[in-house]
C-alpha positions as CSV (number, residue, x, y, z in Angstrom):
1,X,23.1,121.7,156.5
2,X,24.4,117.6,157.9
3,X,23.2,115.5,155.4
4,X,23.4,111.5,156.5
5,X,22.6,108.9,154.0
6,X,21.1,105.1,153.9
7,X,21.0,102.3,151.1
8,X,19.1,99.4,150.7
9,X,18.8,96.8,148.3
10,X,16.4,94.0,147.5
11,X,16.7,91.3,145.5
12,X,14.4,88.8,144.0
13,X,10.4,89.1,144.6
14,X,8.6,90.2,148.1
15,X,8.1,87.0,149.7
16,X,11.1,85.1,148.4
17,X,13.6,87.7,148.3
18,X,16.1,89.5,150.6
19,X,17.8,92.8,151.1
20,X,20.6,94.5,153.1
21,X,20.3,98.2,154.9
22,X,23.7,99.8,155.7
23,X,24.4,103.4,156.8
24,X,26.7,106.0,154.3
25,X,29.5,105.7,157.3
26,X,29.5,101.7,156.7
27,X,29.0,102.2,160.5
28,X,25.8,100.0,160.1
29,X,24.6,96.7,157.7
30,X,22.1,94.6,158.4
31,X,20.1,92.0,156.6
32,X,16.4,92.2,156.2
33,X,13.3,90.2,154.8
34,X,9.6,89.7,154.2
35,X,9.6,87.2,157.2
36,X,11.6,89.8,159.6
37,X,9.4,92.6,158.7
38,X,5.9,90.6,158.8
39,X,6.3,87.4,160.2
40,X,8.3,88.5,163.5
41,X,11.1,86.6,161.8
42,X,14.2,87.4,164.3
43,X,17.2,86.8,162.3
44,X,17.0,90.0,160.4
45,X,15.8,93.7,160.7
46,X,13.3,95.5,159.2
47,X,12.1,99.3,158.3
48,X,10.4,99.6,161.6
49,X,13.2,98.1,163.9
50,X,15.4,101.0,162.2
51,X,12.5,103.3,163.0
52,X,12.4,102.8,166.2
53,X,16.4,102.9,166.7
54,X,16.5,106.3,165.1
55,X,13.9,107.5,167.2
56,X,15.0,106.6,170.4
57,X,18.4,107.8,169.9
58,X,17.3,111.2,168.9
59,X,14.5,111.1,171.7
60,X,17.3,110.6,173.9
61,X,19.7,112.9,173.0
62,X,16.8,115.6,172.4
63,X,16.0,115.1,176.3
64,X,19.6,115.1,177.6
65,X,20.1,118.3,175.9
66,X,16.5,119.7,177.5
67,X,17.8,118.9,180.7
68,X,21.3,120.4,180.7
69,X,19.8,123.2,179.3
70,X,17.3,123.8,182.1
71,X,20.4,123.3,184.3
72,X,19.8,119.7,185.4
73,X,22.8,117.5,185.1
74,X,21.8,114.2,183.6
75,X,23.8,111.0,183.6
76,X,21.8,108.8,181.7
77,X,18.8,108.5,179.3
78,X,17.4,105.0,178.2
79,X,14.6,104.8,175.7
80,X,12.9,102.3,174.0
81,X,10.4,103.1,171.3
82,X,8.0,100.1,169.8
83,X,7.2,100.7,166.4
84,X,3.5,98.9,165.8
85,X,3.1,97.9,161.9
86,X,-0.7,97.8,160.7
87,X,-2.6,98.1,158.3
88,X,-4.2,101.0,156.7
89,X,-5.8,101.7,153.4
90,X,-5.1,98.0,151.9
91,X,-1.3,98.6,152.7
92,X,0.9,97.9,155.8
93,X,1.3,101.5,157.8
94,X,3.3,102.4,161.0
95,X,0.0,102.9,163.6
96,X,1.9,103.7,166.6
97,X,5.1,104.4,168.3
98,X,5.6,103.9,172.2
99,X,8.4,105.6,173.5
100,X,9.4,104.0,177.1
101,X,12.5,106.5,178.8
102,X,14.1,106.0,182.3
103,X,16.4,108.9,183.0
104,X,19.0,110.0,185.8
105,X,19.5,113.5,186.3
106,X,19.9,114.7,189.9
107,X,17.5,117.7,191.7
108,X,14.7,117.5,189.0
109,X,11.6,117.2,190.3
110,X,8.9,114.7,188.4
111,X,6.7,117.9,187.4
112,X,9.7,119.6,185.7
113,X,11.0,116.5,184.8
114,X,7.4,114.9,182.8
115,X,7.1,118.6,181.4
116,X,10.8,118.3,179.5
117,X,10.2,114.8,178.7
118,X,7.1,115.6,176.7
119,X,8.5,118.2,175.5
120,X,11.0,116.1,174.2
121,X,8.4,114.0,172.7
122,X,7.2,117.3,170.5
123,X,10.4,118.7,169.5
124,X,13.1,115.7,168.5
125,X,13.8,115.5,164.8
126,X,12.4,112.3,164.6
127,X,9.6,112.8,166.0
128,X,8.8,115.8,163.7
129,X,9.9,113.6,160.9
130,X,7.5,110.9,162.0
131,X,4.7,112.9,161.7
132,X,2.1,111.3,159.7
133,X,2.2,108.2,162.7
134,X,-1.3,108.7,163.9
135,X,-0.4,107.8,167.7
136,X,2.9,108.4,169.5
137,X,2.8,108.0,173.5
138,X,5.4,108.3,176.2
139,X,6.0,106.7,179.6
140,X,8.5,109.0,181.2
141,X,10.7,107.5,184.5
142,X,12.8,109.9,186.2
143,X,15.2,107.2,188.5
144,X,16.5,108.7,192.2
């Protein structure tokens, strides 16, 4: 079994305090904050952001694989996923995720092609993992 690991810390109190992500490889650090998580505060990262990172990088590589396996020869796979923060049961909660993929891969047709994408959708780790999101939706482009 992989294992990959994360740390954070925090310091100080919610509103006026600050923290740093970074990635067990050091491959990844990033600053985050109260104002970057709720206040669309741009200078930092937050939970979500990283969410949504991890998500569309597996969705990605999850599809590629699909369609090599069912002998298609892609060449590219871009996704964005937008990670919607709410509120649920008094408490901020992840509502939605939107998944938005364009990919290249040459004599798929868009009926085999939407069929792996969703499939995709079902079967990614991180999809699985994000489970208790009550709504995740795809737009699938196939580019020519």
């Amino acid at each position: 079994m992989k294992k990959s690991t994360a740390k954070a810390q925090w310091n100080k109190g919610l509103k006026n305090g600050n923290g740093e992500v970074q990635s067990g490889t050091g491959n990844f650090k990033a600053g985050y904050t109260f104002a970057s998580r709720f206040e669309n505060d741009a200078s930092a990262t937050n939970p979500e952001e990283l969410i949504g990172a991890a998500h569309a990088g597996c969705y990605s590589m999850f599809l590629s694989a699909l369609l090599e396996k069912a002998n298609y020869e892609p060449q590219s796979v871009q996704t964005t996923a937008t990670v919607h923060l709410g509120e649920k049961d008094g408490g901020p909660h992840v509502m939605k995720i939107e998944l938005n993929t364009e990919a290249n891969a040459a004599g798929i047709s868009e009926d085999e092609f939407q069929k792996l994408a969703e499939e995709a959708k079902a079967k990614c780790p991180i999809s699985k993992a994000l489970g208790a999101v009550p709504e995740i939706t795809l737009t699938a482009t196939l580019k020519k």
